[in-house]
C-alpha positions as CSV (number, residue, x, y, z in Angstrom):
1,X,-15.7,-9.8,45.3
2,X,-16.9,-9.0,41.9
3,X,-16.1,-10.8,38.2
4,X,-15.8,-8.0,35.6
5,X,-15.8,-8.7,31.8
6,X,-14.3,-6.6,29.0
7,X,-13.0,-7.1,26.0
8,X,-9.7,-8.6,27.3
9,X,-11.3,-11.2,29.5
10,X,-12.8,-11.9,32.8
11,X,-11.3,-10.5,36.0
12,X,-12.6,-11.1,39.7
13,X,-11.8,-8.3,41.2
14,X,-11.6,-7.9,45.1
15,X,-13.7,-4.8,47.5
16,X,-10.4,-2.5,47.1
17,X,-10.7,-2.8,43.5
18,X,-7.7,-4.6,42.9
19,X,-7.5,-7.9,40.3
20,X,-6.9,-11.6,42.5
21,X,-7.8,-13.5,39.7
22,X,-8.3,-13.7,35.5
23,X,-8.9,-15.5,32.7
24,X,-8.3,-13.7,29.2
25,X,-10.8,-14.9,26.1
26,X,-7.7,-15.9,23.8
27,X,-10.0,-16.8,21.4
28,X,-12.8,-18.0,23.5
29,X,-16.1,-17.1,23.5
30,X,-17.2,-13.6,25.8
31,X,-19.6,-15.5,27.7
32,X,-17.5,-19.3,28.1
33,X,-15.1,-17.2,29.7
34,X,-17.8,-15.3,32.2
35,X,-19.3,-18.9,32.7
36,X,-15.8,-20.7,33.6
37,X,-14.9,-17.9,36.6
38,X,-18.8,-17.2,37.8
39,X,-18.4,-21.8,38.6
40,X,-14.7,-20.8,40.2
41,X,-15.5,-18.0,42.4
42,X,-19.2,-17.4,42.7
43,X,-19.2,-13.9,42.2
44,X,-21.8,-11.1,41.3
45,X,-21.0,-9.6,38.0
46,X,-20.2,-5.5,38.0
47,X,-19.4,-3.9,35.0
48,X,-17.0,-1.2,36.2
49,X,-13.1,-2.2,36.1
50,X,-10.9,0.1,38.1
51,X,-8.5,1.2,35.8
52,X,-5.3,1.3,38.1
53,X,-6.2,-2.7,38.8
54,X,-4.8,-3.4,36.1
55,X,-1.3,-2.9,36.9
56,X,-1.8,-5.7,38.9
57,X,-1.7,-7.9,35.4
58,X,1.5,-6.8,35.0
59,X,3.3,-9.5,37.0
60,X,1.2,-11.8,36.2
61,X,0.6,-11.5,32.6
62,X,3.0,-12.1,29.6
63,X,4.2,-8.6,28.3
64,X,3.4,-9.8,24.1
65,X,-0.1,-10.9,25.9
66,X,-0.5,-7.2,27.7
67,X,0.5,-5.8,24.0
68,X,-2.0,-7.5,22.2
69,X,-4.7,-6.8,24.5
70,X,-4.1,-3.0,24.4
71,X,-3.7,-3.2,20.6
72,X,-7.5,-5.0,21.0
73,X,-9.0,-2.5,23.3
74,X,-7.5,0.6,21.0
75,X,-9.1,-1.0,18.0
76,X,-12.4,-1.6,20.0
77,X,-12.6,1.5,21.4
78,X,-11.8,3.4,18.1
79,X,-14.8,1.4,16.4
80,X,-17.2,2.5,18.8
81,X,-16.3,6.0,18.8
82,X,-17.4,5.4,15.2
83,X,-21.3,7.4,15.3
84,X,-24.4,9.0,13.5
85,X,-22.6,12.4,13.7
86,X,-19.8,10.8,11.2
87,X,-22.8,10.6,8.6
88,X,-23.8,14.2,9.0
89,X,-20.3,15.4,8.8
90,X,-19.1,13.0,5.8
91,X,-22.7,13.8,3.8
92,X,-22.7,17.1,4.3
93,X,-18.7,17.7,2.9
94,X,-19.7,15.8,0.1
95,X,-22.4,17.6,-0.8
96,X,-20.4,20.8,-0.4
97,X,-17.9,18.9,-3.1
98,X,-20.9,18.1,-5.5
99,X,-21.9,21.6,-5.7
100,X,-18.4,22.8,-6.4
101,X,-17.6,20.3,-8.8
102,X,-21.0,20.6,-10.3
103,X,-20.9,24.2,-10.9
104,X,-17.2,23.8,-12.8
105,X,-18.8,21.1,-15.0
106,X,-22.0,23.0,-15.8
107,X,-19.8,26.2,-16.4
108,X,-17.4,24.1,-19.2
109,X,-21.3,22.9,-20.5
110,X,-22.2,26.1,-21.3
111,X,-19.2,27.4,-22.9
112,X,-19.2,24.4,-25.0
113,X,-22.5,24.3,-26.0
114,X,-22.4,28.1,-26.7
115,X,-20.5,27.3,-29.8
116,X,-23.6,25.2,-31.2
117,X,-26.1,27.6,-29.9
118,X,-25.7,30.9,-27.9
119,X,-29.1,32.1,-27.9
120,X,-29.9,28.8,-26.2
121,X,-27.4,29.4,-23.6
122,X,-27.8,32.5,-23.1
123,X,-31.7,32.6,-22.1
124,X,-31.8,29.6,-20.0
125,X,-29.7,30.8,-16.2
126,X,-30.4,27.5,-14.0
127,X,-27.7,25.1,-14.5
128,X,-29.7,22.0,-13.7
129,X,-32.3,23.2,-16.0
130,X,-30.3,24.0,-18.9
131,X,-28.5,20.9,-19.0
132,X,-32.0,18.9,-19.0
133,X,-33.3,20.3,-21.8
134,X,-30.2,20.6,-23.8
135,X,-30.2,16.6,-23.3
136,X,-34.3,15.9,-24.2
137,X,-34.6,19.0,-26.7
138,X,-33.2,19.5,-30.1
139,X,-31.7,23.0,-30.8
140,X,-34.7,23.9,-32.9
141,X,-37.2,23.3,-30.6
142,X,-35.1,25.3,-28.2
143,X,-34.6,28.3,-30.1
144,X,-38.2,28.5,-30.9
145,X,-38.9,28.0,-27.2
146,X,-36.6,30.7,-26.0
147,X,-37.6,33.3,-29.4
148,X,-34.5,32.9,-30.8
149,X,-33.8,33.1,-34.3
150,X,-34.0,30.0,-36.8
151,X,-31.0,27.1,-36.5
152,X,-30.6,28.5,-39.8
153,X,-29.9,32.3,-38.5
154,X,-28.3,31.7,-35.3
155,X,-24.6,32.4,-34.8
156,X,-24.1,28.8,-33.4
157,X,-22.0,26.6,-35.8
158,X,-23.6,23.3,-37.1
159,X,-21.9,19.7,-35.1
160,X,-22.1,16.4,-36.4
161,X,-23.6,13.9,-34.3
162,X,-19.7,12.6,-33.4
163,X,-19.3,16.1,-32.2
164,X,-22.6,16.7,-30.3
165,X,-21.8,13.0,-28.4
166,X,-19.3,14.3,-26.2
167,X,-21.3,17.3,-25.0
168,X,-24.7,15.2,-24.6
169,X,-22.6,12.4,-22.4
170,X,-21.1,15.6,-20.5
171,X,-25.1,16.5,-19.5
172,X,-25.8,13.2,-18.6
173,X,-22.9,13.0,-16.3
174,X,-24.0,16.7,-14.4
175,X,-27.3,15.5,-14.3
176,X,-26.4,12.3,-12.1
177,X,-23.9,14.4,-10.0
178,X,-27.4,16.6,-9.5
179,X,-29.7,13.2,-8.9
180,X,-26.6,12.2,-6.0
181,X,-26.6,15.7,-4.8
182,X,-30.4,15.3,-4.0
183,X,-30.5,11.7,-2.4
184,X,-27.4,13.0,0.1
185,X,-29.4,15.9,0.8
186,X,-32.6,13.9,1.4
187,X,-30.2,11.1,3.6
188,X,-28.9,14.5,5.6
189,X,-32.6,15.7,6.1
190,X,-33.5,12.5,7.4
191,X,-30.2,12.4,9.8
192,X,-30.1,15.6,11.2
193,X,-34.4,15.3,12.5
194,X,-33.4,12.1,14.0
195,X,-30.5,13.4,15.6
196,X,-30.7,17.3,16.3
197,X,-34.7,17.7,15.5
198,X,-34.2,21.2,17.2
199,X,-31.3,22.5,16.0
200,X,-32.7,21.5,12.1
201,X,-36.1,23.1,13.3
202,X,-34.1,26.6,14.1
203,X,-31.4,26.6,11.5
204,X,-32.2,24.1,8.8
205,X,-30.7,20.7,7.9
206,X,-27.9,22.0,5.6
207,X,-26.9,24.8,7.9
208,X,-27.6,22.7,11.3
209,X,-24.6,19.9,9.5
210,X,-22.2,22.4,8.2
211,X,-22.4,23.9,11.9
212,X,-22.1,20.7,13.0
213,X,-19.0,20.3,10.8
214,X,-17.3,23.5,11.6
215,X,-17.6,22.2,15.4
216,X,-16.6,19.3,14.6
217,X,-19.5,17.6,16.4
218,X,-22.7,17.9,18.2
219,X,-21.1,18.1,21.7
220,X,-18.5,20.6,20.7
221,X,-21.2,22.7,19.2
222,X,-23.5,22.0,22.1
223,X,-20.3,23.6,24.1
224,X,-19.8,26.8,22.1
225,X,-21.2,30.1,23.3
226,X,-23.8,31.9,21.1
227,X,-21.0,34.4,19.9
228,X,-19.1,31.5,18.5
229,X,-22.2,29.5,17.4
230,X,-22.6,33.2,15.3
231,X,-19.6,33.7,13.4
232,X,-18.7,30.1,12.4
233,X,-17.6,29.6,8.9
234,X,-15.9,33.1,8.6
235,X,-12.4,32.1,10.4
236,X,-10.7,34.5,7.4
237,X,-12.7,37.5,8.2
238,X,-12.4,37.3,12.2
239,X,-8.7,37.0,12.6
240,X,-8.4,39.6,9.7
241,X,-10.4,41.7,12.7
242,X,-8.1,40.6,14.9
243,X,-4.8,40.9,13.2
244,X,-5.6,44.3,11.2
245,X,-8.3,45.7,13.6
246,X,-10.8,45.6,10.6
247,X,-14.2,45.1,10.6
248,X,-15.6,42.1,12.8
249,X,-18.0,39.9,11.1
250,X,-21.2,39.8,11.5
251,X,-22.1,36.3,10.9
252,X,-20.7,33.1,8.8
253,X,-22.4,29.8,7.2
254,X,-25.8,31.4,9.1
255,X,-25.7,34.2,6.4
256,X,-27.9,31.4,4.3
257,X,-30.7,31.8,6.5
258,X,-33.6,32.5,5.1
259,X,-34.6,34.7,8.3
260,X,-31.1,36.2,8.0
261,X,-31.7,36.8,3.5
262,X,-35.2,38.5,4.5
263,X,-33.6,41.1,7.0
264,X,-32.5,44.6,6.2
265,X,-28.8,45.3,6.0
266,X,-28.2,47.6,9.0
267,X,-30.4,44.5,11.5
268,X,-28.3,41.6,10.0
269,X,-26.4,41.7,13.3
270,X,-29.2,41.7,15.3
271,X,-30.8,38.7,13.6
272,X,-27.7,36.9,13.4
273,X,-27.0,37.2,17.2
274,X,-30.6,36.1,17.7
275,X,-30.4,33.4,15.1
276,X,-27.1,32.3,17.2
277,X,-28.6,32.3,20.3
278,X,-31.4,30.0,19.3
279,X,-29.2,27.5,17.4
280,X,-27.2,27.3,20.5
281,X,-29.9,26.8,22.9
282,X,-31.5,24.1,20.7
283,X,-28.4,22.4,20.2
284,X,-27.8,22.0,23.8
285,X,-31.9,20.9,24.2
286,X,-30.4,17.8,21.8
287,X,-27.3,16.8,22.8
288,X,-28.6,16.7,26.7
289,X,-32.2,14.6,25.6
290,X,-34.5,17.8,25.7
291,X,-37.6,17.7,24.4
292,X,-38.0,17.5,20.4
293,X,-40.3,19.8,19.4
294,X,-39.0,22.8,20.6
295,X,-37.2,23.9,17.7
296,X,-40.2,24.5,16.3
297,X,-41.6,27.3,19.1
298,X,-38.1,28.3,18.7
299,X,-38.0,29.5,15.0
300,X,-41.7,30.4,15.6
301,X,-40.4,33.0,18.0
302,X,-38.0,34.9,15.7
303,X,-40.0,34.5,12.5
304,X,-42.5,36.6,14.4
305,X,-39.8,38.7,16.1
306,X,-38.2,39.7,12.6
307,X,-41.8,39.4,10.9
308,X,-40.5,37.1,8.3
Protein backbone atom coordinates (compact mmCIF):
# COMPACT_ATOMS: atom_id res chain seq x y z
CA UNK A 1 0.00 0.00 0.00
CA UNK A 2 0.97 3.47 -0.95
CA UNK A 3 -0.49 7.18 0.30
CA UNK A 4 -0.48 9.46 -2.80
CA UNK A 5 -1.05 13.27 -2.45
CA UNK A 6 -2.39 15.70 -5.06
CA UNK A 7 -4.01 18.59 -5.14
CA UNK A 8 -7.42 17.06 -4.24
CA UNK A 9 -6.13 15.24 -1.15
CA UNK A 10 -4.51 12.26 0.21
CA UNK A 11 -5.34 8.71 -1.08
CA UNK A 12 -3.82 5.30 0.04
CA UNK A 13 -3.87 3.53 -2.63
CA UNK A 14 -3.62 -0.43 -2.66
CA UNK A 15 -0.71 -2.76 -5.12
CA UNK A 16 -3.52 -2.95 -7.94
CA UNK A 17 -3.62 0.59 -7.97
CA UNK A 18 -7.02 0.96 -6.89
CA UNK A 19 -8.10 3.84 -3.97
CA UNK A 20 -9.20 1.89 -0.20
CA UNK A 21 -9.03 4.96 1.55
CA UNK A 22 -8.99 9.12 1.41
CA UNK A 23 -9.02 12.14 2.98
CA UNK A 24 -9.61 15.36 0.78
CA UNK A 25 -7.72 18.87 2.10
CA UNK A 26 -11.15 20.88 2.25
CA UNK A 27 -9.30 23.55 3.24
CA UNK A 28 -6.66 21.89 5.22
CA UNK A 29 -3.26 22.20 4.95
CA UNK A 30 -1.24 19.84 1.89
CA UNK A 31 0.89 18.37 4.48
CA UNK A 32 -1.86 18.06 7.79
CA UNK A 33 -3.60 15.98 5.45
CA UNK A 34 -0.36 13.66 4.35
CA UNK A 35 0.43 13.64 8.24
CA UNK A 36 -3.24 12.45 9.39
CA UNK A 37 -3.19 9.23 6.81
CA UNK A 38 0.80 8.45 6.97
CA UNK A 39 -0.37 7.95 11.51
CA UNK A 40 -3.64 5.88 10.02
CA UNK A 41 -2.09 3.57 7.61
CA UNK A 42 1.64 3.68 7.73
CA UNK A 43 2.36 3.83 4.27
CA UNK A 44 5.30 4.78 1.99
CA UNK A 45 4.49 7.87 -0.01
CA UNK A 46 4.49 7.44 -4.12
CA UNK A 47 3.78 10.16 -6.12
CA UNK A 48 2.07 8.49 -9.15
CA UNK A 49 -1.99 8.17 -8.87
CA UNK A 50 -3.50 5.76 -11.31
CA UNK A 51 -5.77 7.71 -13.10
CA UNK A 52 -8.65 5.04 -13.57
CA UNK A 53 -8.50 4.69 -9.40
CA UNK A 54 -10.29 7.27 -9.24
CA UNK A 55 -13.48 6.04 -10.35
CA UNK A 56 -13.40 4.35 -7.27
CA UNK A 57 -14.28 8.01 -5.48
CA UNK A 58 -17.19 7.90 -7.28
CA UNK A 59 -19.29 5.88 -4.73
CA UNK A 60 -17.77 7.19 -2.13
CA UNK A 61 -17.48 10.77 -2.74
CA UNK A 62 -20.31 13.51 -2.87
CA UNK A 63 -20.92 14.34 -6.72
CA UNK A 64 -20.71 18.65 -5.82
CA UNK A 65 -17.43 17.47 -3.85
CA UNK A 66 -16.07 15.40 -7.19
CA UNK A 67 -17.18 18.80 -9.11
CA UNK A 68 -15.26 21.00 -7.20
CA UNK A 69 -12.23 19.05 -7.11
CA UNK A 70 -12.12 18.70 -11.03
CA UNK A 71 -12.92 22.44 -11.28
CA UNK A 72 -9.49 22.65 -8.80
CA UNK A 73 -7.35 20.38 -10.65
CA UNK A 74 -8.45 22.19 -14.21
CA UNK A 75 -7.50 25.55 -12.65
CA UNK A 76 -4.21 24.01 -11.32
CA UNK A 77 -3.22 22.37 -14.17
CA UNK A 78 -3.99 25.42 -16.50
CA UNK A 79 -1.59 27.57 -14.14
CA UNK A 80 1.21 25.46 -14.53
CA UNK A 81 0.96 25.04 -18.14
CA UNK A 82 1.61 28.81 -17.70
CA UNK A 83 5.80 28.94 -18.89
CA UNK A 84 8.90 31.02 -20.04
CA UNK A 85 7.86 30.27 -23.70
CA UNK A 86 4.54 32.61 -22.93
CA UNK A 87 7.15 35.53 -22.45
CA UNK A 88 8.93 34.91 -25.73
CA UNK A 89 5.72 34.62 -27.57
CA UNK A 90 3.80 37.60 -25.80
CA UNK A 91 7.27 40.02 -26.09
CA UNK A 92 7.98 39.24 -29.24
CA UNK A 93 4.01 40.14 -30.71
CA UNK A 94 4.29 43.17 -28.96
CA UNK A 95 7.25 44.26 -30.31
CA UNK A 96 5.95 43.28 -33.81
CA UNK A 97 2.83 45.85 -32.63
CA UNK A 98 5.39 48.62 -31.62
CA UNK A 99 7.00 48.68 -34.86
CA UNK A 100 3.76 48.87 -36.68
CA UNK A 101 2.24 51.32 -34.63
CA UNK A 102 5.44 53.18 -34.52
CA UNK A 103 5.98 53.44 -38.07
CA UNK A 104 2.17 54.93 -38.54
CA UNK A 105 3.00 57.50 -35.89
CA UNK A 106 6.39 58.56 -37.22
CA UNK A 107 4.79 58.68 -40.80
CA UNK A 108 1.72 61.23 -39.54
CA UNK A 109 5.21 63.10 -37.75
CA UNK A 110 6.62 63.80 -40.81
CA UNK A 111 3.78 64.88 -42.75
CA UNK A 112 2.98 67.19 -40.02
CA UNK A 113 6.10 68.56 -39.48
CA UNK A 114 6.62 69.00 -43.26
CA UNK A 115 4.27 71.85 -43.14
CA UNK A 116 6.77 73.82 -40.61
CA UNK A 117 9.84 72.65 -42.39
CA UNK A 118 10.25 70.38 -45.51
CA UNK A 119 13.80 70.62 -46.05
CA UNK A 120 14.17 69.31 -42.43
CA UNK A 121 12.10 66.40 -43.25
CA UNK A 122 13.12 65.67 -46.21
CA UNK A 123 17.11 65.18 -45.48
CA UNK A 124 16.81 63.35 -42.25
CA UNK A 125 15.36 59.21 -43.41
CA UNK A 126 15.65 57.41 -39.89
CA UNK A 127 12.48 57.79 -38.03
CA UNK A 128 13.88 57.48 -34.63
CA UNK A 129 16.46 60.00 -35.50
CA UNK A 130 14.30 62.49 -37.02
CA UNK A 131 11.98 62.65 -34.27
CA UNK A 132 14.99 63.23 -31.72
CA UNK A 133 16.25 66.05 -33.08
CA UNK A 134 13.03 67.67 -34.14
CA UNK A 135 12.37 67.45 -30.16
CA UNK A 136 16.12 68.93 -28.86
CA UNK A 137 16.75 71.18 -32.06
CA UNK A 138 15.12 74.38 -33.21
CA UNK A 139 14.31 74.60 -36.95
CA UNK A 140 17.18 76.98 -37.48
CA UNK A 141 19.73 74.99 -36.25
CA UNK A 142 18.29 72.22 -38.36
CA UNK A 143 18.23 73.83 -41.56
CA UNK A 144 21.73 75.05 -41.16
CA UNK A 145 22.65 71.49 -40.17
CA UNK A 146 21.09 69.80 -43.11
CA UNK A 147 22.23 73.08 -45.78
CA UNK A 148 18.98 74.11 -46.08
CA UNK A 149 17.91 77.46 -46.78
CA UNK A 150 17.33 80.17 -44.01
CA UNK A 151 13.83 79.79 -41.68
CA UNK A 152 13.37 82.89 -43.42
CA UNK A 153 13.58 81.19 -47.20
CA UNK A 154 12.25 77.89 -46.55
CA UNK A 155 8.83 76.86 -47.89
CA UNK A 156 7.76 75.78 -44.32
CA UNK A 157 5.03 78.04 -42.80
CA UNK A 158 5.78 79.79 -39.37
CA UNK A 159 3.62 77.90 -36.03
CA UNK A 160 3.07 79.54 -32.90
CA UNK A 161 4.24 77.84 -29.92
CA UNK A 162 0.27 76.59 -29.27
CA UNK A 163 0.69 74.99 -32.62
CA UNK A 164 4.19 73.52 -32.43
CA UNK A 165 2.93 71.84 -28.82
CA UNK A 166 0.94 69.27 -30.26
CA UNK A 167 3.63 68.04 -32.74
CA UNK A 168 6.55 68.23 -29.97
CA UNK A 169 4.21 65.98 -27.46
CA UNK A 170 3.50 63.69 -30.65
CA UNK A 171 7.70 63.11 -30.69
CA UNK A 172 7.82 62.62 -27.28
CA UNK A 173 5.23 60.01 -27.37
CA UNK A 174 7.18 57.95 -30.59
CA UNK A 175 10.24 58.35 -28.71
CA UNK A 176 8.92 56.32 -25.52
CA UNK A 177 7.15 53.72 -27.88
CA UNK A 178 10.97 53.47 -29.28
CA UNK A 179 12.61 53.46 -25.56
CA UNK A 180 9.69 50.26 -24.78
CA UNK A 181 10.50 48.78 -28.14
CA UNK A 182 14.26 48.54 -26.90
CA UNK A 183 13.84 47.28 -23.22
CA UNK A 184 11.23 44.34 -24.78
CA UNK A 185 13.86 43.60 -27.23
CA UNK A 186 16.63 43.51 -24.57
CA UNK A 187 13.96 41.29 -22.07
CA UNK A 188 13.63 38.94 -25.47
CA UNK A 189 17.46 38.80 -25.83
CA UNK A 190 17.92 37.86 -22.41
CA UNK A 191 14.90 35.12 -22.66
CA UNK A 192 15.61 33.38 -25.72
CA UNK A 193 19.79 32.69 -24.44
CA UNK A 194 18.37 31.36 -21.42
CA UNK A 195 16.00 29.31 -23.07
CA UNK A 196 17.03 28.31 -26.70
CA UNK A 197 20.86 29.52 -26.43
CA UNK A 198 21.25 27.53 -29.76
CA UNK A 199 18.57 28.24 -31.75
CA UNK A 200 19.37 32.40 -30.91
CA UNK A 201 23.11 31.43 -31.71
CA UNK A 202 21.96 30.09 -35.44
CA UNK A 203 18.99 32.38 -36.14
CA UNK A 204 18.99 35.39 -33.83
CA UNK A 205 16.78 36.30 -30.89
CA UNK A 206 14.12 38.17 -32.93
CA UNK A 207 13.94 35.55 -35.58
CA UNK A 208 14.52 32.44 -33.13
CA UNK A 209 10.92 34.06 -31.08
CA UNK A 210 8.94 34.86 -34.10
CA UNK A 211 9.79 31.16 -35.18
CA UNK A 212 9.01 30.25 -32.02
CA UNK A 213 5.60 32.07 -32.38
CA UNK A 214 4.68 30.89 -35.72
CA UNK A 215 5.12 27.18 -34.05
CA UNK A 216 3.46 28.09 -31.48
CA UNK A 217 6.11 26.81 -29.05
CA UNK A 218 9.53 25.40 -28.62
CA UNK A 219 8.35 21.78 -28.74
CA UNK A 220 6.24 22.23 -31.78
CA UNK A 221 9.09 23.81 -33.51
CA UNK A 222 11.52 21.36 -32.09
CA UNK A 223 8.93 18.85 -33.97
CA UNK A 224 8.84 20.44 -37.44
CA UNK A 225 10.98 19.22 -40.29
CA UNK A 226 13.63 21.56 -41.76
CA UNK A 227 11.28 22.18 -44.90
CA UNK A 228 8.66 23.58 -42.54
CA UNK A 229 11.18 25.18 -40.07
CA UNK A 230 12.09 27.05 -43.83
CA UNK A 231 9.07 28.49 -45.07
CA UNK A 232 7.44 29.64 -41.81
CA UNK A 233 5.85 33.05 -41.96
CA UNK A 234 4.86 32.81 -45.74
CA UNK A 235 1.49 30.79 -45.22
CA UNK A 236 -0.05 33.31 -48.14
CA UNK A 237 2.59 32.48 -50.61
CA UNK A 238 2.62 28.56 -50.06
CA UNK A 239 -0.95 27.77 -50.45
CA UNK A 240 -0.99 30.31 -53.29
CA UNK A 241 1.66 27.46 -54.75
CA UNK A 242 -0.63 25.03 -53.88
CA UNK A 243 -3.94 26.38 -54.91
CA UNK A 244 -2.71 28.18 -58.30
CA UNK A 245 0.48 25.94 -58.96
CA UNK A 246 2.60 29.30 -58.62
CA UNK A 247 5.78 29.67 -57.58
CA UNK A 248 6.76 27.95 -54.16
CA UNK A 249 8.51 30.08 -51.74
CA UNK A 250 11.69 30.13 -50.99
CA UNK A 251 11.78 31.04 -47.41
CA UNK A 252 9.57 33.21 -44.76
CA UNK A 253 10.50 35.25 -41.44
CA UNK A 254 14.30 33.71 -42.16
CA UNK A 255 14.44 36.14 -45.14
CA UNK A 256 15.81 38.67 -42.27
CA UNK A 257 18.82 36.85 -41.89
CA UNK A 258 21.64 38.50 -42.16
CA UNK A 259 23.36 35.27 -43.79
CA UNK A 260 20.21 35.05 -45.96
CA UNK A 261 20.46 39.53 -46.89
CA UNK A 262 24.31 38.81 -47.81
CA UNK A 263 23.53 35.96 -50.45
CA UNK A 264 23.05 36.32 -54.12
CA UNK A 265 19.57 35.97 -55.50
CA UNK A 266 19.74 32.75 -57.50
CA UNK A 267 21.55 30.79 -53.81
CA UNK A 268 18.80 32.27 -51.59
CA UNK A 269 17.27 28.81 -51.73
CA UNK A 270 20.23 27.17 -50.98
CA UNK A 271 21.07 29.21 -47.85
CA UNK A 272 17.58 29.20 -46.70
CA UNK A 273 17.40 25.37 -46.75
CA UNK A 274 20.78 25.35 -44.91
CA UNK A 275 19.79 28.12 -42.59
CA UNK A 276 16.50 25.79 -42.00
CA UNK A 277 18.27 22.84 -41.36
CA UNK A 278 20.50 24.39 -38.66
CA UNK A 279 17.68 26.17 -36.90
CA UNK A 280 15.95 22.88 -36.71
CA UNK A 281 18.79 20.95 -35.44
CA UNK A 282 19.52 23.48 -32.73
CA UNK A 283 16.21 23.74 -31.73
CA UNK A 284 15.89 20.13 -31.07
CA UNK A 285 19.70 20.39 -29.16
CA UNK A 286 17.35 22.82 -26.72
CA UNK A 287 14.24 21.52 -26.25
CA UNK A 288 15.91 17.87 -25.41
CA UNK A 289 18.88 19.53 -22.85
CA UNK A 290 21.83 19.41 -25.56
CA UNK A 291 24.61 21.09 -25.05
CA UNK A 292 24.59 25.15 -25.18
CA UNK A 293 27.19 26.15 -27.03
CA UNK A 294 26.63 24.59 -30.07
CA UNK A 295 24.77 27.13 -31.78
CA UNK A 296 27.66 28.90 -31.98
CA UNK A 297 29.91 26.06 -34.16
CA UNK A 298 26.62 25.95 -35.84
CA UNK A 299 26.42 29.48 -37.37
CA UNK A 300 30.21 29.23 -37.54
CA UNK A 301 29.70 26.49 -40.09
CA UNK A 302 27.56 28.36 -42.66
CA UNK A 303 29.04 31.77 -42.16
CA UNK A 304 32.14 30.06 -43.57
CA UNK A 305 30.10 27.86 -46.00
CA UNK A 306 28.32 31.08 -47.59
CA UNK A 307 31.64 33.15 -46.82
CA UNK A 308 29.63 35.76 -45.09
Amino acid sequence: MKLVTNICGCFAVDDDGMIIDFMLHDGRNEKDTEGTMTSKHKAERSDILDTKALGSLRGSCPKDVIVALTIKKAKSDIKRSVSSEVHIIQAIKNIDDLQRVTNHLAKRLREWYGYYSPEVERAISDHKTFAELIRSKSRDTLLSEVDGPSAAESMGADFPKNLLDPMMNLADELLSMYKLADAHTAFLEEMMQQICPNTTAVAGALIGAKLIELAGSIKRLAMFPASTVQTLGAEKALFRHLRSNSRPPKHGVLIKHPILVAADKCNKGKVARALANKISLACRVDYYGGDPYLGYAMREELEKRFKV
